[in-house]
Structures are given as C-alpha cells and as structure tokens.
Backbone as CSV, one residue per row, in Angstrom:
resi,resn,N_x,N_y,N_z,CA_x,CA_y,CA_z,C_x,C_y,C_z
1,UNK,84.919,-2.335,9.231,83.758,-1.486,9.498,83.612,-0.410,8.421
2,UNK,84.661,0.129,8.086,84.916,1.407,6.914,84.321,0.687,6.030
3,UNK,84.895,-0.849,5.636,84.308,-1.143,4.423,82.958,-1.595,4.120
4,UNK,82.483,-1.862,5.349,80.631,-2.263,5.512,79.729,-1.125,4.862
5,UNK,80.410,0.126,5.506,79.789,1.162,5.213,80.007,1.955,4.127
6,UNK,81.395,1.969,3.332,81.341,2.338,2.092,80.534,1.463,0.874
7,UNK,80.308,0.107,0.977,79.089,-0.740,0.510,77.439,0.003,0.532
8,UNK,77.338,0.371,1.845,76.136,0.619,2.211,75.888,1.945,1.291
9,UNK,76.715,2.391,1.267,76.793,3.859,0.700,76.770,3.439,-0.814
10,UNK,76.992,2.801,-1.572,77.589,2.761,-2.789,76.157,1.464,-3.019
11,UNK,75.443,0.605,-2.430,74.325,0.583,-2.789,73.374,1.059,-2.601
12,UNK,73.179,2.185,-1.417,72.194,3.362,-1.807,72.065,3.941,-2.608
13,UNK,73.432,4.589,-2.783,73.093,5.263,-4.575,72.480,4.532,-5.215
14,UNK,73.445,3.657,-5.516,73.079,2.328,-6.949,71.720,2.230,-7.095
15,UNK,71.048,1.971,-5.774,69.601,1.936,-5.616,68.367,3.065,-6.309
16,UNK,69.130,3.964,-5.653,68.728,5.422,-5.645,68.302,5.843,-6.946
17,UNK,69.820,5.526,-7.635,69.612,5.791,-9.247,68.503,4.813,-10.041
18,UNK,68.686,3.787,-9.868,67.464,2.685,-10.519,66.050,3.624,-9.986
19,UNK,65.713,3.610,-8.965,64.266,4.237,-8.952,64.517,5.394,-9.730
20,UNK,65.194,6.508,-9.624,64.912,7.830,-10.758,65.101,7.270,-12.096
21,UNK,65.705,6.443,-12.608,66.047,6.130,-13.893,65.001,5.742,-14.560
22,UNK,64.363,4.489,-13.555,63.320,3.160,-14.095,61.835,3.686,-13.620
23,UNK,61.539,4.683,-12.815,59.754,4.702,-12.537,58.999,6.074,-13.639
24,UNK,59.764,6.741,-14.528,59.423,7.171,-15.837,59.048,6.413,-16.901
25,UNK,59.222,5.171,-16.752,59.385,3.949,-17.706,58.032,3.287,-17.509
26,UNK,57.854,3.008,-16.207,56.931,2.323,-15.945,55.434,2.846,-16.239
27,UNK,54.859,1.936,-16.309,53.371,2.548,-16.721,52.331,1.904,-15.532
28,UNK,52.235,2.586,-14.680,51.150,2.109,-13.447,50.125,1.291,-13.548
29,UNK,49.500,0.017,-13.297,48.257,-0.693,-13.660,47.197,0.144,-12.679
30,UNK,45.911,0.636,-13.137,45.234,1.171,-12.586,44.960,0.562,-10.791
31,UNK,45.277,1.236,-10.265,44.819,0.629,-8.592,43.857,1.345,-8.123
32,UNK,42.624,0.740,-7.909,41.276,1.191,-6.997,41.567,1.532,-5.840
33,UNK,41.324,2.549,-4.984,41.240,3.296,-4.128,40.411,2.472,-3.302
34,UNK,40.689,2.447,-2.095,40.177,1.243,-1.355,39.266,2.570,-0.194
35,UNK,37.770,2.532,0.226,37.202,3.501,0.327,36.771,2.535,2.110
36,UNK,36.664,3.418,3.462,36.154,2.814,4.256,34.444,2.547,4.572
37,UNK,33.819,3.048,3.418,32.608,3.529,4.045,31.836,2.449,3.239
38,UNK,30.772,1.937,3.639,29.914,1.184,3.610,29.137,1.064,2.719
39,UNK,28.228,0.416,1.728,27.329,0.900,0.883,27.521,2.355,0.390
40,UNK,28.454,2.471,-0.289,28.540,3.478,-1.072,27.457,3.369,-2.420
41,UNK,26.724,4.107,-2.912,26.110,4.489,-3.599,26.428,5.767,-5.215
42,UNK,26.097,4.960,-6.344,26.552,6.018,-7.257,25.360,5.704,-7.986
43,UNK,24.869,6.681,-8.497,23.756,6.797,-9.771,24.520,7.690,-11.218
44,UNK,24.481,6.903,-11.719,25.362,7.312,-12.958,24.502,7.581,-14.352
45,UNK,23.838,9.135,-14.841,23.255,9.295,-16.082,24.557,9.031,-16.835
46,UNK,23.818,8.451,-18.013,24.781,8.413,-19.420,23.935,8.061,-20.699
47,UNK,24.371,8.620,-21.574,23.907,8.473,-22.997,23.446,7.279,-22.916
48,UNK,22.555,6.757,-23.830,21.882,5.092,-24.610,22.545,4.936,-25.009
49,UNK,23.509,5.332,-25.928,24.293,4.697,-26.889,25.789,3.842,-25.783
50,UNK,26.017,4.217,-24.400,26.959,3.645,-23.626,26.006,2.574,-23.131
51,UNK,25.469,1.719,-23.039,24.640,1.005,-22.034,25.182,-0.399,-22.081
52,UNK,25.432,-0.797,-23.156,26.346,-2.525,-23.219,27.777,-1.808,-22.469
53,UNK,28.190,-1.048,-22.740,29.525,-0.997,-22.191,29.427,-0.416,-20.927
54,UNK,28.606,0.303,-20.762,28.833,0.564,-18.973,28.353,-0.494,-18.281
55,UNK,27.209,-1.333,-18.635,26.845,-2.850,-18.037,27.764,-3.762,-17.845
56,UNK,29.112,-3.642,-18.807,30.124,-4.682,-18.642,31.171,-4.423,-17.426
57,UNK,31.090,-2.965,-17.429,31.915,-2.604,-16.893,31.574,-2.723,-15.547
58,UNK,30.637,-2.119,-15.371,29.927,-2.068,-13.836,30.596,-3.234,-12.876
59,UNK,30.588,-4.558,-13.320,31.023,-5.602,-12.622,32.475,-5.728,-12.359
60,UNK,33.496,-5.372,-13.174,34.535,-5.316,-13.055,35.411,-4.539,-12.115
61,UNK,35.112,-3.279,-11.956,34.992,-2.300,-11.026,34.499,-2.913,-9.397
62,UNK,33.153,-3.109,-9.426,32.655,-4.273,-8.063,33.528,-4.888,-8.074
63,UNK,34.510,-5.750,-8.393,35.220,-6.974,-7.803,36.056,-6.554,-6.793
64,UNK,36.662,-5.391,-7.228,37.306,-4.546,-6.276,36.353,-3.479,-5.060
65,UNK,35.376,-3.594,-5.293,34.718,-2.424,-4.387,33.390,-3.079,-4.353
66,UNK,32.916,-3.843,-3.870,31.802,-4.570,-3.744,30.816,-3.971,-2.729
67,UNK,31.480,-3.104,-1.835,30.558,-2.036,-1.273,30.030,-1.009,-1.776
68,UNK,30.208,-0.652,-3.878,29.511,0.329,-3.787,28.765,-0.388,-5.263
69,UNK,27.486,0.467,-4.642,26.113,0.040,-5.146,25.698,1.001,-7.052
70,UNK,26.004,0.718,-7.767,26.263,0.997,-9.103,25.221,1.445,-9.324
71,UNK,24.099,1.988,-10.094,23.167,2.692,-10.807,23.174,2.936,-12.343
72,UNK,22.537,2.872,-13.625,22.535,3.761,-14.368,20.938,3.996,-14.304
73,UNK,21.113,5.463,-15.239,19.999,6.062,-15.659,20.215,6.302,-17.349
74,UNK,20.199,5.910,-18.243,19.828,5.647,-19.625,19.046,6.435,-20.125
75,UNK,19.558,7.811,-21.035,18.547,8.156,-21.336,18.946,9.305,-22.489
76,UNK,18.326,10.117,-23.274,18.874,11.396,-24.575,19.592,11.960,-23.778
77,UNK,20.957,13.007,-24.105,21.730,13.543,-22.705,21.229,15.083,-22.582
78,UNK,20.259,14.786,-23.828,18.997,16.688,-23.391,18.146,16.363,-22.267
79,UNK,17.854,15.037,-21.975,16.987,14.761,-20.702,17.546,14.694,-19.484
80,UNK,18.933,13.806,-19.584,19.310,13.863,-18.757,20.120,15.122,-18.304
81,UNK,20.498,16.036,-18.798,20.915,17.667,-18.598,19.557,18.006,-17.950
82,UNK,18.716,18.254,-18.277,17.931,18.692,-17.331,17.475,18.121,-16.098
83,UNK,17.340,17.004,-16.126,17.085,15.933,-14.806,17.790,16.729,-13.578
84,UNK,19.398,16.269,-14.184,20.535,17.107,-13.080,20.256,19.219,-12.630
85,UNK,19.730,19.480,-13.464,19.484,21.060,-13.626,18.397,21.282,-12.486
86,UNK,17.154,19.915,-12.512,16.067,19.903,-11.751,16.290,19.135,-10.426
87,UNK,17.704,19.188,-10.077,17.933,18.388,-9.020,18.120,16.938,-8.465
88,UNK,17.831,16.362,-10.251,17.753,14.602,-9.615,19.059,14.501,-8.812
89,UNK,19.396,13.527,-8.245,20.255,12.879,-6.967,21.485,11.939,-7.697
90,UNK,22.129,12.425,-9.149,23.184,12.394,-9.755,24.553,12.115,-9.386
91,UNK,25.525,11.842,-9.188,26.692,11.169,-8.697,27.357,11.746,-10.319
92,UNK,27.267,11.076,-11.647,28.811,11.435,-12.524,27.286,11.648,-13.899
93,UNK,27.766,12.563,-14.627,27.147,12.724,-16.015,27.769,12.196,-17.339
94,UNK,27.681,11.570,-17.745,28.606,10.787,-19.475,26.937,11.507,-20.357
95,UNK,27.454,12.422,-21.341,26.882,12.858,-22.244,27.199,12.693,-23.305
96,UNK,26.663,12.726,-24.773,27.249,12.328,-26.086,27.635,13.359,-27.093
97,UNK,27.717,14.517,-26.267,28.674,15.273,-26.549,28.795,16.961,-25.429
98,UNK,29.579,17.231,-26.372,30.145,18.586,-25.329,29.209,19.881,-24.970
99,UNK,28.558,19.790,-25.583,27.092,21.140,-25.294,26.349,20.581,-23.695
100,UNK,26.139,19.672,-23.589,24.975,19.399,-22.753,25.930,19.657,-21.129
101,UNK,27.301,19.048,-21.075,27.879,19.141,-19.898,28.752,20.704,-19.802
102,UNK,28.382,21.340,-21.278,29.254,22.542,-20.860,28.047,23.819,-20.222
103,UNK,26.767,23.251,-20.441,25.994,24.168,-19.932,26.058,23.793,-18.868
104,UNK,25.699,22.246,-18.148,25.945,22.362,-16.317,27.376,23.370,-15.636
105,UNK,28.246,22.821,-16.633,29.391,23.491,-15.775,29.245,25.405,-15.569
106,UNK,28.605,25.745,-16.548,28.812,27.221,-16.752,27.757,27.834,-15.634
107,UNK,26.426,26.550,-14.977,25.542,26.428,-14.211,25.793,26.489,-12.965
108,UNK,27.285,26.101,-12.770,28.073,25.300,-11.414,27.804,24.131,-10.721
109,UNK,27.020,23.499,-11.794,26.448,22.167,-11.112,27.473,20.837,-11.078
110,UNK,28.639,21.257,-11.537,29.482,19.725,-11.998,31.339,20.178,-10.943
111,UNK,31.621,19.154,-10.400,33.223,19.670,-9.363,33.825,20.159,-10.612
112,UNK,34.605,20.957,-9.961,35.833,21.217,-11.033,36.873,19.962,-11.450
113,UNK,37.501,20.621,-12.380,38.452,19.761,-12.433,38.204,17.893,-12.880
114,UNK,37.003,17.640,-12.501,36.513,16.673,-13.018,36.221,15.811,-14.406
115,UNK,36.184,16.828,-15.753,36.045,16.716,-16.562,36.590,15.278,-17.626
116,UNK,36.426,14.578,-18.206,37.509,13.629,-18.844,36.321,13.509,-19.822
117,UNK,36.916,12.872,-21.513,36.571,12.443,-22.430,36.907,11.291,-22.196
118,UNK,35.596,9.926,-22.109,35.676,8.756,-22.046,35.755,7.757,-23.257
119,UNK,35.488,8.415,-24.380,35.442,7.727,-25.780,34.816,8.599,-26.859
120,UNK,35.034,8.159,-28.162,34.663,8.935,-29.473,33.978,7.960,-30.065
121,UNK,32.860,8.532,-31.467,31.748,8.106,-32.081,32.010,8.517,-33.365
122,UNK,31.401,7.614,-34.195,31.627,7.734,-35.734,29.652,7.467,-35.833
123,UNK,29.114,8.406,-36.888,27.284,8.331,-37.553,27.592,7.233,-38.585
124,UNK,26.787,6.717,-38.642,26.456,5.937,-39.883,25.146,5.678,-40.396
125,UNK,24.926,6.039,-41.781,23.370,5.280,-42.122,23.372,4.237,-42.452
126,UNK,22.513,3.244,-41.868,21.995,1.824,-42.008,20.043,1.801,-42.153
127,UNK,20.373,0.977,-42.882,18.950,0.126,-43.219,18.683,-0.814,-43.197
128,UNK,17.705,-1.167,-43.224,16.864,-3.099,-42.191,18.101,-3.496,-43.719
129,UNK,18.617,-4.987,-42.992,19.446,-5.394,-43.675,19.080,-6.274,-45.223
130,UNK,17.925,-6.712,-45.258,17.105,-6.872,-46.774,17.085,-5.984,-47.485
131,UNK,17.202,-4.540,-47.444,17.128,-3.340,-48.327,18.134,-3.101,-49.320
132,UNK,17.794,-3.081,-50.652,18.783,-2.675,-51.351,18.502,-1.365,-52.017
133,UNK,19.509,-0.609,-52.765,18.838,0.371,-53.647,20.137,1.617,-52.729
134,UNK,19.347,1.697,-51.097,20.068,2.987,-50.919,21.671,2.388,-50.970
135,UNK,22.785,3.974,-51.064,23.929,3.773,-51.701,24.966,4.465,-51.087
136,UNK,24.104,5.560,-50.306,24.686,6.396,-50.085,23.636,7.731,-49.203
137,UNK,24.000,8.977,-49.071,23.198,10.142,-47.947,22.241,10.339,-49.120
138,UNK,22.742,10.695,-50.299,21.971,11.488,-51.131,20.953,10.178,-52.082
139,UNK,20.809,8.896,-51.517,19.741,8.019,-52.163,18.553,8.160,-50.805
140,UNK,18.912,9.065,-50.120,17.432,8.927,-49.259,16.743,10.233,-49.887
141,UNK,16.909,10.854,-50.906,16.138,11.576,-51.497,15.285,10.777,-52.584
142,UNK,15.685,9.688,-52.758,14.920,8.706,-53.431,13.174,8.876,-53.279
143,UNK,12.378,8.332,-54.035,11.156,8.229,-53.980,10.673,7.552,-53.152
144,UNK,11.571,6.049,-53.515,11.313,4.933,-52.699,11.248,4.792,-51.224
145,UNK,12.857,5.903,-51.016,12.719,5.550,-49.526,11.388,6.909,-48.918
146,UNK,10.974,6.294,-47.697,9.648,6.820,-47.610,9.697,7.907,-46.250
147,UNK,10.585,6.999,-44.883,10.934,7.904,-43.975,12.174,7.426,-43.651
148,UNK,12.795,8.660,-43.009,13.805,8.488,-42.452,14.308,8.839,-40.843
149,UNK,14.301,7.784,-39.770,14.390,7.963,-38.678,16.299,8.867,-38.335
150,UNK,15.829,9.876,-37.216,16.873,10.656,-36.764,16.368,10.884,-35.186
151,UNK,17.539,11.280,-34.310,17.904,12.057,-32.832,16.617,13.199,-33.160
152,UNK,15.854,13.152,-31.938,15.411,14.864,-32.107,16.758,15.796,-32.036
153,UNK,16.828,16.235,-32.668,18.569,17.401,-32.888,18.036,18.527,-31.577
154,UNK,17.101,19.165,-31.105,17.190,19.430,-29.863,17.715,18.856,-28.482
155,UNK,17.257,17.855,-28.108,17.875,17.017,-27.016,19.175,15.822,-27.527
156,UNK,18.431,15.436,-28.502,19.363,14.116,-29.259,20.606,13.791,-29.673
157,UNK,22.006,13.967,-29.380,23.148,14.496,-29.648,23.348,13.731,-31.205
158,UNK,22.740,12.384,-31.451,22.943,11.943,-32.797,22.040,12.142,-33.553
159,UNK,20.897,13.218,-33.043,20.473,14.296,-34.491,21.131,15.414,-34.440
160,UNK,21.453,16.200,-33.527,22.177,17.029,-34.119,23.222,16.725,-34.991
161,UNK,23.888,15.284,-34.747,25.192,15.374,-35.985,24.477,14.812,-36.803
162,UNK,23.091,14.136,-36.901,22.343,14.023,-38.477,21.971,14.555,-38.887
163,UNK,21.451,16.195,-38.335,21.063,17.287,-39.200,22.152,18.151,-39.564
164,UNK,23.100,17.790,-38.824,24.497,18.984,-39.711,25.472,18.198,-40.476
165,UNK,25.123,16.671,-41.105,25.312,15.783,-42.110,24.602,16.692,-43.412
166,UNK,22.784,16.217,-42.828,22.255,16.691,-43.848,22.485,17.711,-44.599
167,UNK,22.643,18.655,-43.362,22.456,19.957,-44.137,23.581,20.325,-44.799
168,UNK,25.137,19.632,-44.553,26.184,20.138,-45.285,26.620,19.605,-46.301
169,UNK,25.420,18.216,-46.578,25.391,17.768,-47.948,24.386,18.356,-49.076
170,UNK,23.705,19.330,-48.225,22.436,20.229,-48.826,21.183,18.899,-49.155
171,UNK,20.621,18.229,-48.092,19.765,17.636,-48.692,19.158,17.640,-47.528
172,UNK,19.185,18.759,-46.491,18.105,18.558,-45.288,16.426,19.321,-45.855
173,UNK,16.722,20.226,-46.876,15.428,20.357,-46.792,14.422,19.384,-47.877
174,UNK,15.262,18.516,-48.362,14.729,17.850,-49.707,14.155,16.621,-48.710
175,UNK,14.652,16.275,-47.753,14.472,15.073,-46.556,13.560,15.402,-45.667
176,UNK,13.494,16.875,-45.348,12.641,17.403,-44.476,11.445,16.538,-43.708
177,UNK,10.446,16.223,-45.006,9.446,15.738,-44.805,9.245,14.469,-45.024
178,UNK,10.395,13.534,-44.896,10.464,12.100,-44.561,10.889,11.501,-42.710
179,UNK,11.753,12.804,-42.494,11.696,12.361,-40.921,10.787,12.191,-40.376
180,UNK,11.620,11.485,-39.224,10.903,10.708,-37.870,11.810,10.710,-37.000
181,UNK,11.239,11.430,-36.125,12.170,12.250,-35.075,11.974,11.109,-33.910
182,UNK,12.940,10.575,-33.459,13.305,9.825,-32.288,13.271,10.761,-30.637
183,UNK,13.421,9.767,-29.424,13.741,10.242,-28.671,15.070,9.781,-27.482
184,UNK,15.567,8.380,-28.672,17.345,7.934,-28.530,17.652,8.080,-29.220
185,UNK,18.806,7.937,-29.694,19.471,6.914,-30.879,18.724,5.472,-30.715
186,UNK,18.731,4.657,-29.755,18.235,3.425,-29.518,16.940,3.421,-29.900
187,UNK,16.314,4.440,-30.122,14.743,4.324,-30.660,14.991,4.630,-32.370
188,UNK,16.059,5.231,-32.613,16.232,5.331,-34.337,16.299,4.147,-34.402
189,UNK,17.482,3.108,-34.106,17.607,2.054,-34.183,16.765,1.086,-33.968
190,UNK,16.084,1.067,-33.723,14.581,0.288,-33.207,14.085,0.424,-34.717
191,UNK,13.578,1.554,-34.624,13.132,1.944,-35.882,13.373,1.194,-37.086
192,UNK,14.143,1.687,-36.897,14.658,0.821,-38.651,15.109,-0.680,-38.539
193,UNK,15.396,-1.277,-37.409,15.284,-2.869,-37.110,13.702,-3.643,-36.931
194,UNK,12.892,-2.623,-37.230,11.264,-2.954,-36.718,10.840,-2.861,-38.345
195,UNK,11.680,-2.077,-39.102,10.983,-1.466,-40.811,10.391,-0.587,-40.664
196,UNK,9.938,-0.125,-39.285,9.028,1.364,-39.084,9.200,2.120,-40.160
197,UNK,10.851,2.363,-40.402,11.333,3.554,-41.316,12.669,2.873,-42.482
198,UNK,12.733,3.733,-43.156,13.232,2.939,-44.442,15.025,2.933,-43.945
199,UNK,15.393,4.053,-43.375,16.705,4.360,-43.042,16.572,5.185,-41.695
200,UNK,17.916,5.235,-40.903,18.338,6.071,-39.953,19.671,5.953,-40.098
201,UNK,20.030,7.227,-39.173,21.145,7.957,-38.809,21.679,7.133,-37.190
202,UNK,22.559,6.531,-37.015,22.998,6.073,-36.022,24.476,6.263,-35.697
203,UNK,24.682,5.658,-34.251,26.133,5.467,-34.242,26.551,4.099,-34.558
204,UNK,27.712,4.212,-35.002,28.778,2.837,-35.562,28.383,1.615,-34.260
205,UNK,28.494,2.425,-32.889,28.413,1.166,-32.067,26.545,0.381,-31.704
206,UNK,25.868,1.036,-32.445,24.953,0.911,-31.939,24.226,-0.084,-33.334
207,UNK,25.081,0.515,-34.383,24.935,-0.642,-35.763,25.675,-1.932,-35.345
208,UNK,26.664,-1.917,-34.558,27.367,-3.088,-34.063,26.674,-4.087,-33.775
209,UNK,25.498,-3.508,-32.355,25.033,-4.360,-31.566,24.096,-5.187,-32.233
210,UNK,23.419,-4.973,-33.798,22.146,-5.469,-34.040,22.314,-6.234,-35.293
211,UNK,21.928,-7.241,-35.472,21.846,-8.208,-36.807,20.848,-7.854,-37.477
212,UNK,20.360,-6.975,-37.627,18.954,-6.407,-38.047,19.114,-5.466,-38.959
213,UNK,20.255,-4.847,-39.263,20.765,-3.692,-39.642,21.939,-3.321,-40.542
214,UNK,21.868,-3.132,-41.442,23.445,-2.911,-41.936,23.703,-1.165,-42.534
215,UNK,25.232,-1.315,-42.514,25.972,0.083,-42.649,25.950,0.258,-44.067
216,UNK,25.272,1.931,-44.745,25.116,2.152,-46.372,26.817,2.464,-46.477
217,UNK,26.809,3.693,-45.258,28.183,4.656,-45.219,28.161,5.067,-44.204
218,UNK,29.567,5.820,-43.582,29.972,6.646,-42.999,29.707,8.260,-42.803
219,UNK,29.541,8.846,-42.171,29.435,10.072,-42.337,30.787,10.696,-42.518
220,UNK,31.511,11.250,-43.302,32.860,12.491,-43.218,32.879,12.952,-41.847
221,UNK,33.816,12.538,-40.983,33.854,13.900,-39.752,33.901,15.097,-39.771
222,UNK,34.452,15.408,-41.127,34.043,17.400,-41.240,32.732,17.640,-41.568
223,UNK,32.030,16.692,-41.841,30.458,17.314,-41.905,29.761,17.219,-40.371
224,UNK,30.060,17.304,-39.490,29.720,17.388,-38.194,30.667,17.648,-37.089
225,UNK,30.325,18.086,-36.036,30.867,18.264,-35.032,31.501,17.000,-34.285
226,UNK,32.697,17.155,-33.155,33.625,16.054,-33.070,32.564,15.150,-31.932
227,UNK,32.254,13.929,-32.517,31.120,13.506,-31.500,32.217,12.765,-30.253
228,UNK,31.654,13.600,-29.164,32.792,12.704,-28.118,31.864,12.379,-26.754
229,UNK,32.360,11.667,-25.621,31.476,11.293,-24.319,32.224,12.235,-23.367
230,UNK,32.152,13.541,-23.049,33.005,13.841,-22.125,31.592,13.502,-20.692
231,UNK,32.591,13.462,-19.604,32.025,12.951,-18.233,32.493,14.129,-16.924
232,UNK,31.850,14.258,-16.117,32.050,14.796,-15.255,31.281,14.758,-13.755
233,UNK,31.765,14.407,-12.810,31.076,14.820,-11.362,30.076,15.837,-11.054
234,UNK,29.040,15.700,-10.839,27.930,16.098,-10.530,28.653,16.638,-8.815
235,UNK,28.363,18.357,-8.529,28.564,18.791,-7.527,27.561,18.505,-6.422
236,UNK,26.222,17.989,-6.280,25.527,17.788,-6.057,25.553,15.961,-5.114
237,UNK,26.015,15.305,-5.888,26.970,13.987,-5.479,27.402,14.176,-3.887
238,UNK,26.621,13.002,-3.236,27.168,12.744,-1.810,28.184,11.712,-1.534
239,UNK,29.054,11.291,-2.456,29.810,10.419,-2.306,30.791,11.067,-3.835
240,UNK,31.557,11.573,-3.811,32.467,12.690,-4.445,33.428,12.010,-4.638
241,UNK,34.368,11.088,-3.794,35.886,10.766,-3.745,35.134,9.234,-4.176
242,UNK,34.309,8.471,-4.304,33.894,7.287,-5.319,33.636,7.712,-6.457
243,UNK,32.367,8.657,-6.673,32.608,9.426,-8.361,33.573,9.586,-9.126
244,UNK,34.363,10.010,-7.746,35.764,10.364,-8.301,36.640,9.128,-9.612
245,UNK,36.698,8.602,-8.639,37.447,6.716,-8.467,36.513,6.213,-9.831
246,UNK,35.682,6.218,-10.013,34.982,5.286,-10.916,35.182,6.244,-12.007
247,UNK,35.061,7.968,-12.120,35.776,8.272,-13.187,37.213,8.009,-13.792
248,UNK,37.898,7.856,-12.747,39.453,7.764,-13.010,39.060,5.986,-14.100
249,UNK,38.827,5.067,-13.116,38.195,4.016,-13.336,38.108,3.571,-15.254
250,UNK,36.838,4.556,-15.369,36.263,4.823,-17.000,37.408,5.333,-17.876
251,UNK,38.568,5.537,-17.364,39.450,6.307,-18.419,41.019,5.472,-18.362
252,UNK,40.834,3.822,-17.497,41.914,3.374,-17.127,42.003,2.198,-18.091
253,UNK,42.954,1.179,-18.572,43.567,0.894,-19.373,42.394,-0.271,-19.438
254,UNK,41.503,-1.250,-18.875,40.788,-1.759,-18.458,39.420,-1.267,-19.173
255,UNK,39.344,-0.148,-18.600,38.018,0.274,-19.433,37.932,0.537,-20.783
256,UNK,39.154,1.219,-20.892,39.510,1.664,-22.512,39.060,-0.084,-23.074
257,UNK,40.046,-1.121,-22.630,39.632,-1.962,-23.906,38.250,-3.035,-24.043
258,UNK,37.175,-2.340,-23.141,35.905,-2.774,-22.802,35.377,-1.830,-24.406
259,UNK,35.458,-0.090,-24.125,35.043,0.416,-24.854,35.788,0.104,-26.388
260,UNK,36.979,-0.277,-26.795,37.243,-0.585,-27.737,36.676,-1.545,-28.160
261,UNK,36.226,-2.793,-27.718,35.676,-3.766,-28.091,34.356,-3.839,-28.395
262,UNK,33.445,-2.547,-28.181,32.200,-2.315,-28.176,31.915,-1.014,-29.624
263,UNK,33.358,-0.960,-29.965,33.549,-0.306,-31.341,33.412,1.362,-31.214
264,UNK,33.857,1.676,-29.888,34.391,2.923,-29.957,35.492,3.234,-30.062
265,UNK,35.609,5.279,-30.506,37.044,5.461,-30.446,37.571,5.618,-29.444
266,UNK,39.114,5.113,-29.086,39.460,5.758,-27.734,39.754,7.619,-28.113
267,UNK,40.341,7.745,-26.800,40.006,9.454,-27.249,42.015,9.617,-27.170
C-alpha cells in the first residue's frame, strides 16, 4: 500500500513538472470562442485596400461560427470615421492608418483595450503597364506625363502618404497641377488601369491584384508616415464579445497568412 502511494506521489510530480516545463513552449492554435446566441450579427467598416482579404477570410471564420452573419462596408477610412461619429450601427473599425481611429478613441466611441494592428503597407507608383519613359517619382514632372491620380490626402490615407512622398522629394508643387484626386485608393487604381491618368500612387497590394498595372518604384518609408491597419471595437456594437472574437480572429496565425499572401506586411 506504502508503495502504491509513493508511485502516485512521484508521478504527480513527474506530471506536474512536464506541464510547468512544456506549456511555455507551446504555441496555442487559435480556438474560436463558441458563442450561444443566435444570428449574431457584425458589420465591419474597413479600408478598400483590405477587401480581397477580408472576403477570404470572412468564410473561414463561418466554418466555425456559422451563426454569425458577416458584413463589410468598403470605403476611404475619412468616410468611414465619420459614418461611425454619425452613428452608423458599426460592430469593429480597420482603418489605413492611425489618425482616423485615434480621433474615435479620444471621442469615446471605440471599447478600450481593443485596439490591434492587423497588417502593414508599402506606396508604390505604377502605370498602365504599356507605358514606358517614367523611371522613377521625379519623371512625373515630365511633360509627357499629363496627370497624376492620388488619395484625396484629406480623407484618403494613401494620399496623405502620396503627398508627404511628394513633398519630401520637393516635387509636390511642380505636380500640383497634374493631380487627380481620388476618392479610394481603388479609384486611383482604376484610374490608371482605365489610362484615365498617366500614373498613380498606390498600395503594393492593390498593384498586386491587377494585370493592368505595373510597379515604376517604391516609396522610402522615411518619406512618409508608418502606413499601418490598426482595428478596434466600435463602443456602440451590440454584439461586443463576437467583435471581440473576430478581432482576436484577424490577428491569429490563420489570418496572418491570408494577409501575407495578399502581399501585406505582417505587423
């Protein structure tokens, strides 16, 4: 009997120690939160430039939660900042960069604590892919080229980083009067896949998506601000602990390599 129980004792420890030793090691596979409530509902604003990748995603997520009913709203994240400001019926915000969600928060419109960076962005100028000549930022001062599509830099998060390109290469006012002010990125891109305009300012993933288009260059990341997607819960949101879940969701090992494959940075 002594000896049954000095066993018992001596593989508890043994035991004991393996879990403290070995669950630092381990790396958790994301597990969905299993929710009781019925038709759950999320309406999700997010940048244009996320729309292939939140479409992919959307389904993957459902396999596990097929009771809740997905949404996007697509749109500049200066529009959609105000939408939420004017009360639309919002669930999670993905913006294309950090100004637009730091004014809700300072507003009190977004939960605490909610916050996460879902992915990073690299600008690039491209032109309809027959074009030769431009070379570089400073050949759209060229004669030839005639306009040049950009973000309205008020609402547009990828004009603002095309006007603080321009301007820190000193050639925004020499360009001035060739823009053509957009009201996506997806409408720059249009743009210049249509020939509307001779060149635009885009993101890397959005040159990805189109055979229509090719990359002159890169923009330097010190000539602009760090373009990132941070996301956050809308306080306003009647379903809070799914917002929740589908943010955790957007930032889990799964999603990451949706967004990698769609030619973003992870963060």
């Amino acid at each position: 009997m002594a000896r049954n129980k000095l066993l018992t004792f001596i593989f508890t420890v043994l035991f004991t120690l393996l879990l403290i030793v070995g669950l630092p090691n381990i790396r958790p596979f994301y597990v969905l939160a299993q929710f009781n409530t019925t038709n759950s509902k999320l309406l999700i604003s997010a940048a244009s430039s996320l729309k292939e990748v939140m479409e992919e995603i959307k389904p993957i997520y459902q396999q596990n939660h097929p009771n809740v009913n997905i949404n996007y709203n697509f749109a500049n994240s200066g529009a959609l900042q105000q939408q939420i400001e004017q009360g639309a019926p919002v669930d999670i915000f993905i913006s294309a960069a950090k100004k637009q969600v730091d004014a809700l928060e300072k507003k009190g419109l977004l939960v605490s604590g909610t916050r996460s960076i879902v992915a990073k962005n690299r600008l690039v100028l491209v032109v309809p892919k027959n074009v030769v000549g431009v070379t570089s930022f400073y050949s759209l001062q060229d004669a030839k080229v005639k306009k040049i599509a950009i973000g309205e830099p008020r609402s547009v998060p990828a004009g603002q980083y095309a006007e603080q390109v321009l301007r820190k290469l000193k050639i925004w006012e020499k360009v001035k009067s060739k823009l053509v002010f957009a009201n996506t990125v997806r409408q720059v891109l249009a743009f210049v896949e249509n020939g509307n305009t001779d060149a635009g300012l885009v993101y890397v993933t959005d040159a990805k998506i189109s055979n229509k288009v090719k990359v002159v260059v890169t923009a330097d990341e010190k000539y602009h601000s760090p373009i990132i997607y941070p996301l956050a819960v809308v306080k306003r949101s009647k379903n809070i602990d799914v917002a929740k879940d589908f943010s955790k969701f957007l930032v889990s090992d799964q999603a990451k390599a949706i967004f990698k494959k769609y030619g973003f940075i992870l963060p």
